[in-house]
C-alpha positions as CSV (number, residue, x, y, z in Angstrom):
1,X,-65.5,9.8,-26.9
2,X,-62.6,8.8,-28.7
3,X,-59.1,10.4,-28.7
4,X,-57.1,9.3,-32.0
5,X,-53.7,10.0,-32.7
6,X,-52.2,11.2,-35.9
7,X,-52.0,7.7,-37.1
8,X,-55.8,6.6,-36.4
9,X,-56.8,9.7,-38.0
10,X,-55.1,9.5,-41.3
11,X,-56.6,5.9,-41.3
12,X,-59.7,6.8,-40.3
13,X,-60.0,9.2,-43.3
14,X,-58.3,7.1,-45.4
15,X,-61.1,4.3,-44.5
16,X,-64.1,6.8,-44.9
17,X,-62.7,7.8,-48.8
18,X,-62.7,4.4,-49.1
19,X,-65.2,2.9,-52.2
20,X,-68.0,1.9,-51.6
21,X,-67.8,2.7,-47.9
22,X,-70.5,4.5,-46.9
23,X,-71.5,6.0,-42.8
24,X,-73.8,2.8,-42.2
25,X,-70.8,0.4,-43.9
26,X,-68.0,2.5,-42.0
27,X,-70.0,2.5,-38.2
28,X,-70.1,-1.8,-38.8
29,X,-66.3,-1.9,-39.6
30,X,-65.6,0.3,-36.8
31,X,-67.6,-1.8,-34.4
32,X,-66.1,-4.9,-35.6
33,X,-62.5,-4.1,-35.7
34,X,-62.0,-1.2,-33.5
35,X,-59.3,-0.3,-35.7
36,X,-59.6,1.7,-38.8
37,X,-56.1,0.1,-40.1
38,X,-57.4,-2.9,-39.5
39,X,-61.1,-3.2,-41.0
40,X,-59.0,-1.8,-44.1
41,X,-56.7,-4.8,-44.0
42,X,-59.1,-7.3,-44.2
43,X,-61.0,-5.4,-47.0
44,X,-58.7,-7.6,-50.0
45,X,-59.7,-10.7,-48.3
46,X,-63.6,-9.7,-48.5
47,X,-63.7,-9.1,-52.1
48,X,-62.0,-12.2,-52.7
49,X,-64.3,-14.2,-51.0
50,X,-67.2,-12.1,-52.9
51,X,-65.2,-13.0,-56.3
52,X,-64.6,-9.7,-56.9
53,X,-61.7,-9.1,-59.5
54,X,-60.2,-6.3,-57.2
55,X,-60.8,-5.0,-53.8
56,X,-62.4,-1.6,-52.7
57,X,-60.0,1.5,-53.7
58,X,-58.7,2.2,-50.6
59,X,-56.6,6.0,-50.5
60,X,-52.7,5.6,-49.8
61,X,-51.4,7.0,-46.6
62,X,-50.1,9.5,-49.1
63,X,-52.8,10.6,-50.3
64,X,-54.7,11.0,-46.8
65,X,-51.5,12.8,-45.9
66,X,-52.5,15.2,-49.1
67,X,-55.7,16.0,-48.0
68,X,-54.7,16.8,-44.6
69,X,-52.6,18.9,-45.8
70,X,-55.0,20.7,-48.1
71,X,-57.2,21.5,-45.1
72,X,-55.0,22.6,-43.1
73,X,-53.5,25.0,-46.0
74,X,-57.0,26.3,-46.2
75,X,-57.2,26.8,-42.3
76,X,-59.9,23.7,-41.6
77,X,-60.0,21.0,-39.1
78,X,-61.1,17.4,-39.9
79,X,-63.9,16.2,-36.9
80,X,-64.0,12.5,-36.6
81,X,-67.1,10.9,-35.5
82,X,-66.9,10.1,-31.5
83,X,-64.2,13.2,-30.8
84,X,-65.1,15.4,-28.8
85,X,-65.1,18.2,-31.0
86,X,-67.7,16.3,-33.3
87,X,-71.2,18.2,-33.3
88,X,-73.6,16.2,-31.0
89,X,-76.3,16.5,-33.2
90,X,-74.9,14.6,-35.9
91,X,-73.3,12.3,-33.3
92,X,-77.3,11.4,-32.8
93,X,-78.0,10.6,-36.5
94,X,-78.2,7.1,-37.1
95,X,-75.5,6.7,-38.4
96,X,-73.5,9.5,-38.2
97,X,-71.2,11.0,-41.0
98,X,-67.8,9.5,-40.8
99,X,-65.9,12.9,-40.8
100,X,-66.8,16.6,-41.5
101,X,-64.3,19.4,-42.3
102,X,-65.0,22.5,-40.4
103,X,-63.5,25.7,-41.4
104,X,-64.2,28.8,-39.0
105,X,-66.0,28.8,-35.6
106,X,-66.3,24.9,-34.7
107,X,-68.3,25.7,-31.3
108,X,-70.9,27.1,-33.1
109,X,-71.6,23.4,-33.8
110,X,-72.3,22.5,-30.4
111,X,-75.4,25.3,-29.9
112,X,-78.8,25.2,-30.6
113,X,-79.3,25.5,-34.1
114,X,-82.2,25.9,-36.6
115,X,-82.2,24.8,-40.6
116,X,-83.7,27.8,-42.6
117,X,-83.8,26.7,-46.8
118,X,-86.2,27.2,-49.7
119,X,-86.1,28.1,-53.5
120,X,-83.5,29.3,-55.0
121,X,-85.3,31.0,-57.6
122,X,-87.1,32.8,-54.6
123,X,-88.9,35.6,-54.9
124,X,-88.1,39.3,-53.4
125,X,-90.7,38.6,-50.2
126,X,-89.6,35.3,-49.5
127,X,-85.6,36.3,-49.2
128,X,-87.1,39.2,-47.1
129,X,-89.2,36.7,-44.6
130,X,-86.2,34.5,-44.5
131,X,-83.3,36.8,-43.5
132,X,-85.9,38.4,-40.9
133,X,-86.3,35.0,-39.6
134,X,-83.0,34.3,-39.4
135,X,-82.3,37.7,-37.8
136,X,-84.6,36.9,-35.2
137,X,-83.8,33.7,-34.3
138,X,-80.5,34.1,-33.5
139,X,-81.1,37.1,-31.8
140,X,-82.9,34.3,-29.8
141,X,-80.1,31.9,-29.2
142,X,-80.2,30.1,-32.3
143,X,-77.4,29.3,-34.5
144,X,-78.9,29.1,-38.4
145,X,-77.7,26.3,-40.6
146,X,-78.1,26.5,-44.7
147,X,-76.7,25.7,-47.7
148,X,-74.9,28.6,-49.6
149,X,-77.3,28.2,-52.3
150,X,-78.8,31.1,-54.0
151,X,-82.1,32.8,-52.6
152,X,-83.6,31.8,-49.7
153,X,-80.1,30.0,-48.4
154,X,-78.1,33.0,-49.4
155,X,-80.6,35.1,-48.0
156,X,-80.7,33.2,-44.8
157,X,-76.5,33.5,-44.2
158,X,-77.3,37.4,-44.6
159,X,-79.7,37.1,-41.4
160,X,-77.8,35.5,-39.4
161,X,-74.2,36.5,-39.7
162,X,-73.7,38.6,-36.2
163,X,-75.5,35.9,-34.1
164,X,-74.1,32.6,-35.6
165,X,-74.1,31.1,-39.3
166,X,-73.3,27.6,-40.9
167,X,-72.7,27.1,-44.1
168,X,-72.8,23.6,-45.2
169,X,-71.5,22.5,-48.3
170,X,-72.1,19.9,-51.0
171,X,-68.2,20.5,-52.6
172,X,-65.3,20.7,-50.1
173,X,-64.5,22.9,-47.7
174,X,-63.2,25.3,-50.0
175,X,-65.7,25.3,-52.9
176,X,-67.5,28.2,-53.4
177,X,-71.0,27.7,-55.4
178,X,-72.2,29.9,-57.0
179,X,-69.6,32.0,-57.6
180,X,-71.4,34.9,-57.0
181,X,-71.4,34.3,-53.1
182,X,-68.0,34.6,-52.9
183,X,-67.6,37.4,-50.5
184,X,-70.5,35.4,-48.9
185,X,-69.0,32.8,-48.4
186,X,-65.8,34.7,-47.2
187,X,-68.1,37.0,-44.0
188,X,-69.5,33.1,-43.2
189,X,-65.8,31.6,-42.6
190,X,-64.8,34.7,-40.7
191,X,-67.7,35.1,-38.5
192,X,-69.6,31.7,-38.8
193,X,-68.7,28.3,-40.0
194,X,-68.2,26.5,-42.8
195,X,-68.8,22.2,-42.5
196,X,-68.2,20.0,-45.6
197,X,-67.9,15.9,-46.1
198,X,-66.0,16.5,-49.2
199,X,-62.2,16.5,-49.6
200,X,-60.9,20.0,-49.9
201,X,-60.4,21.0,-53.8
202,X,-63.1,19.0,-54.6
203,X,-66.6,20.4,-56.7
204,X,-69.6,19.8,-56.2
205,X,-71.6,17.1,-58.4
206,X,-75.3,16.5,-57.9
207,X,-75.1,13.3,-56.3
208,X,-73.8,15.4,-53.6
209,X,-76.2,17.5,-52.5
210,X,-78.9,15.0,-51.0
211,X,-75.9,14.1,-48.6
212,X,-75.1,18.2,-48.2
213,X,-79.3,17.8,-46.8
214,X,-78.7,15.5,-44.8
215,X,-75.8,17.6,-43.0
216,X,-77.9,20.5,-42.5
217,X,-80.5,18.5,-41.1
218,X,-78.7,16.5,-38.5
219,X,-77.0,19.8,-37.7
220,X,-80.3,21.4,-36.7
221,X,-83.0,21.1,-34.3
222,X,-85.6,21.9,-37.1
223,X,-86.0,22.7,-40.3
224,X,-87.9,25.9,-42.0
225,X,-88.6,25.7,-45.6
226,X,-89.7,28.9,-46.6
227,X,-90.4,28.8,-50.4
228,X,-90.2,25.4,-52.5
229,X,-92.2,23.9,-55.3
230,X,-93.2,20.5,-55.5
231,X,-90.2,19.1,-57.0
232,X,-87.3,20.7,-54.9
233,X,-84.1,20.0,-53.1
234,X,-85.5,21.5,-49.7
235,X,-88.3,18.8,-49.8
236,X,-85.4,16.3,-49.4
237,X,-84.0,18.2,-46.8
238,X,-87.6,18.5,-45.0
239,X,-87.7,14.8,-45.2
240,X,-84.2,14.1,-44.1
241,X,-85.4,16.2,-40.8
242,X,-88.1,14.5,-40.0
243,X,-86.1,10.9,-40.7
244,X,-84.0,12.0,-38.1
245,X,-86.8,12.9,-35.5
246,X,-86.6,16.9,-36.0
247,X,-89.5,19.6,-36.4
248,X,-90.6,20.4,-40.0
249,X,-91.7,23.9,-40.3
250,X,-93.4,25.5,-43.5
251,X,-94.1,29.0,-44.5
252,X,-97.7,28.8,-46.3
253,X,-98.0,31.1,-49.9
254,X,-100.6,32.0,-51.9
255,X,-101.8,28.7,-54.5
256,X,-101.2,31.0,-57.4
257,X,-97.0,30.7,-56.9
258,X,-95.3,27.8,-57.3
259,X,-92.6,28.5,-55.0
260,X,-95.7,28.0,-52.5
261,X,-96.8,24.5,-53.2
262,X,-94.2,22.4,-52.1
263,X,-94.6,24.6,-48.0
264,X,-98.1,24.7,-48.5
265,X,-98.0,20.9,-49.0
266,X,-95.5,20.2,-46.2
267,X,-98.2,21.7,-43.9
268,X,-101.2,19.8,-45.1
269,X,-98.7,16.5,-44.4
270,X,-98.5,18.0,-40.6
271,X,-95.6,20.4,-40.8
272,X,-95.9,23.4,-38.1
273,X,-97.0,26.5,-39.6
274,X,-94.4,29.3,-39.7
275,X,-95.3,32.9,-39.7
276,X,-92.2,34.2,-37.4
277,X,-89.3,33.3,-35.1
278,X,-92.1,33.1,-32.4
279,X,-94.0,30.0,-34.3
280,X,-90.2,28.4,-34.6
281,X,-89.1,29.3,-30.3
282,X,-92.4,27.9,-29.4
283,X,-91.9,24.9,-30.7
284,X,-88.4,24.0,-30.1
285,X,-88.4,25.0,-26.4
286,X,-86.6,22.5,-24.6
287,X,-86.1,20.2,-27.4
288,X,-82.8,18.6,-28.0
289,X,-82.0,17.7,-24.4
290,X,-82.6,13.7,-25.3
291,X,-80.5,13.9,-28.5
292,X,-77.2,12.4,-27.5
293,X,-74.8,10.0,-29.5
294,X,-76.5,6.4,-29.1
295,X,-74.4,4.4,-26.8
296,X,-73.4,1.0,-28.2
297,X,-75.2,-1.9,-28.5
298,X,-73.2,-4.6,-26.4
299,X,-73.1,-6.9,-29.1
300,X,-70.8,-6.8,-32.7
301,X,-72.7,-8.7,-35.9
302,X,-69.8,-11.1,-36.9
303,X,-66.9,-9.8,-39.6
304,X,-68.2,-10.1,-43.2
305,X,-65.5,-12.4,-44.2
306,X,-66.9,-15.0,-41.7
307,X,-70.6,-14.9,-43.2
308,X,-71.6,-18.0,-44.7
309,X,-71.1,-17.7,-48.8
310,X,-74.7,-19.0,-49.4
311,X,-75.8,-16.7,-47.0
312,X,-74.7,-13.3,-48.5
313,X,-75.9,-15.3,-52.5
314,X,-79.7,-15.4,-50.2
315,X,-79.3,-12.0,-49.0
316,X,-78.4,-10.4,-52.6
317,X,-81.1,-11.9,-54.3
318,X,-83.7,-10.8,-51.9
319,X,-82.7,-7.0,-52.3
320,X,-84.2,-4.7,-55.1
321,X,-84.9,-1.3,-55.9
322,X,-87.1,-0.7,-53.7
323,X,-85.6,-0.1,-49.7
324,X,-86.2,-2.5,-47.4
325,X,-85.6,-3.4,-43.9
326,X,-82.9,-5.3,-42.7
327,X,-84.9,-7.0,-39.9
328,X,-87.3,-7.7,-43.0
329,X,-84.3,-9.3,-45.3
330,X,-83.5,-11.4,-42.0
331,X,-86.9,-13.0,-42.1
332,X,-87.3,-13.3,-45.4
333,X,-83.6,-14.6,-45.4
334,X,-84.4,-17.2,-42.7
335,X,-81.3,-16.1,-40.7
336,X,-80.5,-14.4,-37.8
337,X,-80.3,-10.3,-38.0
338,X,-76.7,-9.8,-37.0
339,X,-75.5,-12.4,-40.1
340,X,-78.0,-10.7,-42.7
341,X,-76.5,-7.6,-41.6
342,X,-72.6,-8.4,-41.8
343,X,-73.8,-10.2,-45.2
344,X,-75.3,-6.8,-46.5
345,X,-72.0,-4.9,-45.6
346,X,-69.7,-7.2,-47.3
347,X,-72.5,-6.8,-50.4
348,X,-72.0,-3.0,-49.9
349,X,-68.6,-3.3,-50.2
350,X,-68.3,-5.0,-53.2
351,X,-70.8,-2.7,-54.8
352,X,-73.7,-5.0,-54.9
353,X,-75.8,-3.4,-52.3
354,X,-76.4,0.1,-50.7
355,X,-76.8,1.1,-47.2
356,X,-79.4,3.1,-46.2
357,X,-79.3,5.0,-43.2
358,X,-82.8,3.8,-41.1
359,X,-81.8,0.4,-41.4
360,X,-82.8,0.1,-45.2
361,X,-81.2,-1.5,-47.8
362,X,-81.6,-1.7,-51.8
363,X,-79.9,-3.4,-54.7
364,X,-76.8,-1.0,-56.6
């Protein structure tokens, strides 16, 4: 655990806005510098070396200052990763988020908790099935984690607010989408939680919303999708959870509703079947016990800037589209792994490559 003073902390957030700096980019830096301030400071001298016209945007002290300020206008706390107050399960995640702003009841964070989203053009039974569920399994023990959205996710909030709800959110802590869950949103901060990524006062944008998925499943020991069709948001989110090593659970629906074919294909992949809270409890018993924050690996890849420049030329060409490993890259590369790695952050960095979390890695 790490205890940072106001100082580390404006850094820290001011490294995590930083471009181009993304949670597998930010956890290297960290590591290899110890000192937010100081993996900023040597940012300049990377995108030089890169022959890059400019270096990474880096946020003023300032404006760090600003958005501390913002939260705490709005009543929200900033977590930094490693703190104690930091949810464990995302302290698991490989890597984990940088940062989260947490507006309302912060322990809730810290129980057992289960991921319950779907359509949101859902229909009248499926908001029914879902706010049951919910209802159920917090009367259970379980704290329910969702996305605000409309149907299912709105639906979901409803069923849980006496026994624990999380709202997680793809705009800042203060963003309310859609507009018609406003006084939703308001009965979540006052008797649940509210967790964002994103700065206060800022809106949502699509590009958003895969990392809002990947929130709500770190957060959670599974993941229910009650209604989706093939092409859907909570598919991502289904994925994301089993990425990350938790239970998938689908609710099956009739093959004449298309709200049914994405769950019914999540089962025939090997998701559990979910009728009720009792398919769900059964399951999760006594999971989560070995999901703690990964303890470090007793070595640090070298800084970026001391990578060979040929190196990170052999390491760029080799990337594409398509993800691939970074142990992969490293053979291909004819180098040794920690190298290829500090040669992919300082690509990241300059906007050349992007960071995957799973130790993937494509061309930007």
């Amino acid at each position: 655990m790490v205890a940072l003073s106001d100082e580390q902390r404006r850094d820290w957030l001011r490294l995590a806005r930083t471009e181009n700096v993304g949670p597998v980019a930010f956890r290297y830096l960290i590591q290899t510098y110890g000192e937010p301030a100081q993996a900023i400071g040597t940012l300049p001298r990377m995108a030089e070396r890169a022959g890059r016209a400019r270096p990474p945007h880096v946020p003023s002290a300032a404006e760090a200052e600003r958005e501390l300020t913002a939260g705490a206008a709005i009543g929200a706390r900033l977590l930094c990763a490693g703190e104690a107050a930091f949810p464990p399960m995302l302290a698991a995640l490989d890597p984990p988020p940088p940062l989260i702003w947490v507006l309302g009841d912060g322990g809730l964070l810290h129980g057992r908790s289960v991921g319950v989203v779907g359509a949101r053009n859902a229909s009248a039974a499926g908001q029914r099935f879902a706010r049951t569920l919910a209802h159920d399994l917090g009367e259970a023990g379980f704290t329910i984690v969702s996305g605000l959205a409309r149907g299912i996710d709105g639906a979901a909030h409803e069923g849980s607010l006496k026994t624990g709800a999380v709202a997680v959110l793809g705009g800042g802590p203060d963003d309310i989408y859609p507009p018609e869950h406003a006084d939703l949103y308001r009965r979540v901060a006052d008797k649940g939680c509210i967790v964002s990524e994103s700065p206060p006062g800022y809106r949502a944008q699509a590009r958003d919303f895969p990392r809002r998925s990947r929130l709500i499943s770190g957060l959670s020991l599974g993941i229910v999708v009650v209604e989706a069709e093939l092409r859907s948001g909570s598919l991502i989110t289904a994925r994301l959870a089993g990425e990350q090593g938790r239970e998938v659970f689908a609710v099956p629906g009739s093959p004449l509703d298309a709200r049914a074919k994405g769950t019914n294909d999540l089962i025939r992949q090997g998701a559990a079947l979910c009728e009720g809270a009792e398919d769900v409890i059964r399951v999760l018993d006594g999971v989560g016990a070995g999901l703690r924050e990964p303890a470090p690996s007793g070595y640090v890849p070298p800084p970026p800037g001391d990578v060979d420049a040929a190196l990170v030329r052999r390491v760029e060409a080799l990337l594409s589209p398509t993800p691939t490993a970074w142990d992969e890259l490293a053979r291909a590369a004819g180098a040794p792994g920690p190298q290829v790695y500090a040669a992919l952050v300082e690509l990241s960095l300059v906007g050349r490559a992007e960071l995957l979390p799973g130790g993937m890695a494509v061309s930007a």
